[in-house]
Backbone as CSV, one residue per row, in Angstrom:
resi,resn,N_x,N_y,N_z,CA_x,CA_y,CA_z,C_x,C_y,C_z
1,UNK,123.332,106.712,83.531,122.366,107.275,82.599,122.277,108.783,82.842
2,UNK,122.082,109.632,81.575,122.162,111.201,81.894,120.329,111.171,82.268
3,UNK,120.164,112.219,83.066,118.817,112.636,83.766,119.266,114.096,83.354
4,UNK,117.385,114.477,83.035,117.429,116.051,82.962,115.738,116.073,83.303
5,UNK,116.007,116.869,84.640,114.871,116.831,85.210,114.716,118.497,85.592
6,UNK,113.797,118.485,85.925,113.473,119.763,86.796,112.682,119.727,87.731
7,UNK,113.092,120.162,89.058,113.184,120.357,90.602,113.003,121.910,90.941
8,UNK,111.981,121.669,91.465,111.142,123.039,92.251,111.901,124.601,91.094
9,UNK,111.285,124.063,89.732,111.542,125.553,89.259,113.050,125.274,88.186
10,UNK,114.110,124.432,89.058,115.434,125.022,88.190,115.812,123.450,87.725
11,UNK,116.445,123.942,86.667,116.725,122.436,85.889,118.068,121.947,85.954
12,UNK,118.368,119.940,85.936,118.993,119.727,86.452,119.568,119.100,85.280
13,UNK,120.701,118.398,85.326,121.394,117.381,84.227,122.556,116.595,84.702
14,UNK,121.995,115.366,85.026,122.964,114.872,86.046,123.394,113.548,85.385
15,UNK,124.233,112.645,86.274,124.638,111.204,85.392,124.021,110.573,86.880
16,UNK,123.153,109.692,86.596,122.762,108.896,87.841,123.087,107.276,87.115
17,UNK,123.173,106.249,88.181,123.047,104.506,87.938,121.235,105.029,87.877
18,UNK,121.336,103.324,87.016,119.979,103.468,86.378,119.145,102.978,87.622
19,UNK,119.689,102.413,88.588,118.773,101.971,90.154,118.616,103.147,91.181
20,UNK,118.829,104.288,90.711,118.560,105.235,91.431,117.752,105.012,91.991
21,UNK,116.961,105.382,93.174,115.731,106.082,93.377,115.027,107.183,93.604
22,UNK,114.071,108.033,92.919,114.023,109.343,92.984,114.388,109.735,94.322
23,UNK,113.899,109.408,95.311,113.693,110.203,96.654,115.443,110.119,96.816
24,UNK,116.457,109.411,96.818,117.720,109.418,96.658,118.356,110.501,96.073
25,UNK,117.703,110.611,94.692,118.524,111.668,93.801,118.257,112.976,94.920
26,UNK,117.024,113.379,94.881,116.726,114.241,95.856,117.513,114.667,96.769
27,UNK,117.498,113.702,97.803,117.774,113.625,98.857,119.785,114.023,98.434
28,UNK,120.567,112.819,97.786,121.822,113.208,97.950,122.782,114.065,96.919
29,UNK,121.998,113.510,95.634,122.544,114.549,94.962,121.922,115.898,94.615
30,UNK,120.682,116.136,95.229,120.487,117.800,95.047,120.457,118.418,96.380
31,UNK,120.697,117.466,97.565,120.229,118.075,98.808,118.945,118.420,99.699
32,UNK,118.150,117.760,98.999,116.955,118.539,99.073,116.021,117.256,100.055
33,UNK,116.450,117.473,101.461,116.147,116.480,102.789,115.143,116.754,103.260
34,UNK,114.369,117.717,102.648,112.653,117.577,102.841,111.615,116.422,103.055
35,UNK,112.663,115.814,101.775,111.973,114.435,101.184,112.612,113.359,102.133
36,UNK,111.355,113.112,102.827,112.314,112.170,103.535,112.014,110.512,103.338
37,UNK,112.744,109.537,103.801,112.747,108.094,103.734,112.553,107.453,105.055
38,UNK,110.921,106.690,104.759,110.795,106.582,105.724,110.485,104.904,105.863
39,UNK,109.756,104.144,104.633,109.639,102.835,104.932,110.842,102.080,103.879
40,UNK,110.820,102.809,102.471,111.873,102.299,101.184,110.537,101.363,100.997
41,UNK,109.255,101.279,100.971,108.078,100.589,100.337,106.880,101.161,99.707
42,UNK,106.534,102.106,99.922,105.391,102.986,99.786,104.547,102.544,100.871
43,UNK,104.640,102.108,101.701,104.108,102.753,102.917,103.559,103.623,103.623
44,UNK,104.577,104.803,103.727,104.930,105.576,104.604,104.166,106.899,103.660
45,UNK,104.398,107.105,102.857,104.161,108.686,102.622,104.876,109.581,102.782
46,UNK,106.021,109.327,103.435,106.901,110.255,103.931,107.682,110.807,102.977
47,UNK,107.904,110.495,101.840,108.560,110.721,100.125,108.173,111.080,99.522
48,UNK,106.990,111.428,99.296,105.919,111.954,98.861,106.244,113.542,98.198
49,UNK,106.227,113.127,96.877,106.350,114.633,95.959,106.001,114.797,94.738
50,UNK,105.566,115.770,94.231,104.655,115.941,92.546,105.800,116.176,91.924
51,UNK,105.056,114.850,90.734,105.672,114.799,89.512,104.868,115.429,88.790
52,UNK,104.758,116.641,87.569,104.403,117.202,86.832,102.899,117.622,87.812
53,UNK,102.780,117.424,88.664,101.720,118.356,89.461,100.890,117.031,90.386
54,UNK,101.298,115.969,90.190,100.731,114.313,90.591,101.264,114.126,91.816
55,UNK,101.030,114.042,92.768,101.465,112.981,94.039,101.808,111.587,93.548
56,UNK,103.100,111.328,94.163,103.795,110.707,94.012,104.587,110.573,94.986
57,UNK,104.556,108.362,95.455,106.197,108.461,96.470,107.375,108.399,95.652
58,UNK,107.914,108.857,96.063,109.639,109.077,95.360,110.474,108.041,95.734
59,UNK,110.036,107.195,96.462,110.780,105.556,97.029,110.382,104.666,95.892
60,UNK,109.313,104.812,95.153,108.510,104.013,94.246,108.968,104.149,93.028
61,UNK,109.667,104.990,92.579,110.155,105.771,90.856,110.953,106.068,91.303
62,UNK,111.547,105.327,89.783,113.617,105.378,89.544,113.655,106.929,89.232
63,UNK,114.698,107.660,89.681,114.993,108.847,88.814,114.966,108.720,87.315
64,UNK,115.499,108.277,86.852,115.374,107.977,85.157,113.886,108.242,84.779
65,UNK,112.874,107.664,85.541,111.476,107.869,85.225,111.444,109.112,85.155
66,UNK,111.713,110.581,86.257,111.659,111.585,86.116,112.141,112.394,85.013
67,UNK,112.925,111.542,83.898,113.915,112.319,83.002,112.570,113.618,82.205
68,UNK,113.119,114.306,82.137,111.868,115.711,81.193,110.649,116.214,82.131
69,UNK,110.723,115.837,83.285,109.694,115.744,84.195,110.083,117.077,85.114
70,UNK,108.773,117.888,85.582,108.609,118.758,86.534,108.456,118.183,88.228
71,UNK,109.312,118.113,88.887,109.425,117.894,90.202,109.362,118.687,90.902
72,UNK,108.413,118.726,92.228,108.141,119.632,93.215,108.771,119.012,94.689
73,UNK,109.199,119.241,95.494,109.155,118.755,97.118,108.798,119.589,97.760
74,UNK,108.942,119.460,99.044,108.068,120.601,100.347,108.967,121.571,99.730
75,UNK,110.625,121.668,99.250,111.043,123.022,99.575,110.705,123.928,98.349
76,UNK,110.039,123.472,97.039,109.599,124.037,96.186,108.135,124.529,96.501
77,UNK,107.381,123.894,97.353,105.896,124.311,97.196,105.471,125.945,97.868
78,UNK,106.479,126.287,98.507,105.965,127.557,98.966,106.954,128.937,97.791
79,UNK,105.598,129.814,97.909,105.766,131.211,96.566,107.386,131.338,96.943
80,UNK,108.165,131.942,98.268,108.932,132.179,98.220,109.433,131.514,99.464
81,UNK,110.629,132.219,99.830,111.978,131.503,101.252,111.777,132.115,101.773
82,UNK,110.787,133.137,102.463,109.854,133.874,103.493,109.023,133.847,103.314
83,UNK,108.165,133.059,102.518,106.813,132.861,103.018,106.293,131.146,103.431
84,UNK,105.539,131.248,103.930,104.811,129.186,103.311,103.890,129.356,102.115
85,UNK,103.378,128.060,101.912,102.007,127.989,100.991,101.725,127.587,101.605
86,UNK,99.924,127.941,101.794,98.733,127.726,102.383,98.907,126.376,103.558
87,UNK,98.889,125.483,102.649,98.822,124.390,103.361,99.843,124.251,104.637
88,UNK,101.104,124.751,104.360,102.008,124.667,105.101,101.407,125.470,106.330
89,UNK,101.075,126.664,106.149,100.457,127.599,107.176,99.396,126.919,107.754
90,UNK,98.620,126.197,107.199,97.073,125.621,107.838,97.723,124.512,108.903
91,UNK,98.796,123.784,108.733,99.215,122.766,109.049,100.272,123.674,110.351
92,UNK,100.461,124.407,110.320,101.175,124.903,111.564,100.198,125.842,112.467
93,UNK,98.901,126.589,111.661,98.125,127.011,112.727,97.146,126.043,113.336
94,UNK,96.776,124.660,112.345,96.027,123.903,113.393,96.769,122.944,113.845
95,UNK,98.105,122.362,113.581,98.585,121.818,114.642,98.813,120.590,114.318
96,UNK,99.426,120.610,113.008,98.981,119.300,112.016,100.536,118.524,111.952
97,UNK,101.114,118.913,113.019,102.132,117.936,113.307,102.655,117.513,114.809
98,UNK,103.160,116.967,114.511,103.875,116.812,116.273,105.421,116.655,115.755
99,UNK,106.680,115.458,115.651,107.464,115.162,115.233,108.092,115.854,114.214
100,UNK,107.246,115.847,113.169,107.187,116.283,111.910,107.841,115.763,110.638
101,UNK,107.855,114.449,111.257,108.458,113.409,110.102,107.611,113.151,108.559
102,UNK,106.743,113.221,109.145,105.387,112.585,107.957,105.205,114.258,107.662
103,UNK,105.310,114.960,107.886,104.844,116.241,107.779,104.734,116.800,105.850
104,UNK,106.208,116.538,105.283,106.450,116.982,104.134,105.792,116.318,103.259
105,UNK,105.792,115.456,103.269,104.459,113.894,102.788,103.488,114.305,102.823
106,UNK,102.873,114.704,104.168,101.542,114.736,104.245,101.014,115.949,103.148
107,UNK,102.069,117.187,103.943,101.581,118.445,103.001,101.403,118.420,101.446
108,UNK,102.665,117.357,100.986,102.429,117.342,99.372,101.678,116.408,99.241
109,UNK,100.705,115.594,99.857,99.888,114.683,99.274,98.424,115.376,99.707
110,UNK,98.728,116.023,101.162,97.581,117.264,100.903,96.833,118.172,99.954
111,UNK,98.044,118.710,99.549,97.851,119.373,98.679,97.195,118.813,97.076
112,UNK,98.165,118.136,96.809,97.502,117.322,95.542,96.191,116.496,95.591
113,UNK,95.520,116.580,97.089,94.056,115.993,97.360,93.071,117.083,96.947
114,UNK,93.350,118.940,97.530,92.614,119.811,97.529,92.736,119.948,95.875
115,UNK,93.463,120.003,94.966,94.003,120.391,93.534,92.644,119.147,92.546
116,UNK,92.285,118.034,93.690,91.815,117.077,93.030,90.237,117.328,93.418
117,UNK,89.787,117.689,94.578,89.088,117.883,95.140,88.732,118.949,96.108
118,UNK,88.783,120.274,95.785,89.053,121.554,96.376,88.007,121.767,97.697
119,UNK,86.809,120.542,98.055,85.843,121.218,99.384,85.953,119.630,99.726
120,UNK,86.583,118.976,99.921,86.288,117.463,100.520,85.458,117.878,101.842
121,UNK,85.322,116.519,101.956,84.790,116.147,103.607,85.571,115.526,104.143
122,UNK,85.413,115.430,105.887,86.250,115.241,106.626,86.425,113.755,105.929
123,UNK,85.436,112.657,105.541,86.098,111.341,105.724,86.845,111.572,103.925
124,UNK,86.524,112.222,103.284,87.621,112.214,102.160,88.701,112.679,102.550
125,UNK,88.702,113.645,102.837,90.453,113.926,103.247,91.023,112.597,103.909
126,UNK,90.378,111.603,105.069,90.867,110.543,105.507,90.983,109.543,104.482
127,UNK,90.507,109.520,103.629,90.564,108.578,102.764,91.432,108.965,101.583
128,UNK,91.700,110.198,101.184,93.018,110.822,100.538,94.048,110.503,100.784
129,UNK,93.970,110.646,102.083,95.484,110.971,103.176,95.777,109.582,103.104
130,UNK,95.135,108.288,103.649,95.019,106.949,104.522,96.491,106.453,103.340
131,UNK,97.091,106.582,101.991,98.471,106.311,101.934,99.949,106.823,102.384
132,UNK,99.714,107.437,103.461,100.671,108.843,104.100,100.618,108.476,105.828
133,UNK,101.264,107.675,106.379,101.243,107.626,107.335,101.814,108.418,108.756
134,UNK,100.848,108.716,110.064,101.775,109.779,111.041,101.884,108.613,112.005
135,UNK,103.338,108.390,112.229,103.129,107.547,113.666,102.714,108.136,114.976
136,UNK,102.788,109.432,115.154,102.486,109.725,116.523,100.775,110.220,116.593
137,UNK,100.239,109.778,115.784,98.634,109.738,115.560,98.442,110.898,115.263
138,UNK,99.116,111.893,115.101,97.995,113.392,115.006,97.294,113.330,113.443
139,UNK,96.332,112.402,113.161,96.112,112.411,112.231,94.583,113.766,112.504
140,UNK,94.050,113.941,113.726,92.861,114.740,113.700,93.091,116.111,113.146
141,UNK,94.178,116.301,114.007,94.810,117.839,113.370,95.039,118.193,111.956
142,UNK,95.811,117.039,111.622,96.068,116.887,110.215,94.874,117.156,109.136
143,UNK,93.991,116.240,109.427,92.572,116.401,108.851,91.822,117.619,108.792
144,UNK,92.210,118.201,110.016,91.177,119.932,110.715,92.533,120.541,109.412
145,UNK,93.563,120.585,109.427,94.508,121.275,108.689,93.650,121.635,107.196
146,UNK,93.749,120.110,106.301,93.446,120.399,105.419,92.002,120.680,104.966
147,UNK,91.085,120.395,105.993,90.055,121.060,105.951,89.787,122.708,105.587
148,UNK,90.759,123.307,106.943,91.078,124.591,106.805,91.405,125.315,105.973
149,UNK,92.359,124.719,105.340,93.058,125.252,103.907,92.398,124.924,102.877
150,UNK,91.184,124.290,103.122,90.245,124.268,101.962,89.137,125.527,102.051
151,UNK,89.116,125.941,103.338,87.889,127.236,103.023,86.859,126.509,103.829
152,UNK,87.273,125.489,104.702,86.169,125.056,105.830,86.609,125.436,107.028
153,UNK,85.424,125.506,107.606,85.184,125.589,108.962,85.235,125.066,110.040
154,UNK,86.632,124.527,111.053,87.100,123.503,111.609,86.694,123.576,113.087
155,UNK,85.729,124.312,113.747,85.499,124.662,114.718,85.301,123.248,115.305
């Protein structure tokens, strides 16, 4: 099936099987290993990327679904390739990873929490987040992260 999608900005036109799965297309035919695979269930969170500005796992939706669609991953979300966006920065000054497997997940499902809800509280952000899983627990940091990058005060 022809796909014509667009990915962080530039547009694509590809021939994919109709069993694609987005996080696949991603991942092998554009390169783009941000997105990573982590349960193949929605589980994990770890696939995790905006469709037309939506959080979304990318294990869950065929590429074909994306056809005319605006796609973002971690390597689209920051202004430029020397800088981060916010979140990315909040998440490396408070410490919002360890591994950093769940990391790209987290940030784009972060993000699309603050876009939904720009001053949460600590147990909303947990309850935002709670489809995005970290195995090595740093979920506190994570939380102080997007707190931070909301314009709170994580002391």
């Amino acid at each position: 099936m022809e796909l014509s999608v667009t990915v962080n900005g530039t547009g694509h036109v590809s021939e994919v099987e109709a069993r694609t799965l987005l996080v696949y297309y991603l991942r092998d035919e554009l390169g783009l290993t941000g997105t990573n695979v982590g349960c193949d269930t929605s589980s994990c969170g770890a696939c995790t990327v905006h469709v037309n500005g939506e959080s979304v796992k990318s294990c869950t939706m065929l590429a074909v679904q994306a056809d005319g669609q605006e796609v973002t991953t971690i390597e689209g979300l920051a202004p430029s390739s020397d800088e981060l966006h916010p979140m990315q920065e909040s998440f490396q000054n408070n410490h919002g990873l360890q591994c950093g497997y769940c990391t790209p997940g987290m940030v784009m499902a972060a993000c699309s929490l603050l876009d939904e809800n720009p001053a949460p509280t600590e147990d909303e952000v947990r309850e935002g987040l709670e489809g995005n899983l970290c195995r090595c627990t740093g979920y506190h940091n994570i939380v102080k992260a997007v707190l931070a990058c909301s314009g709170q005060d994580v002391s």
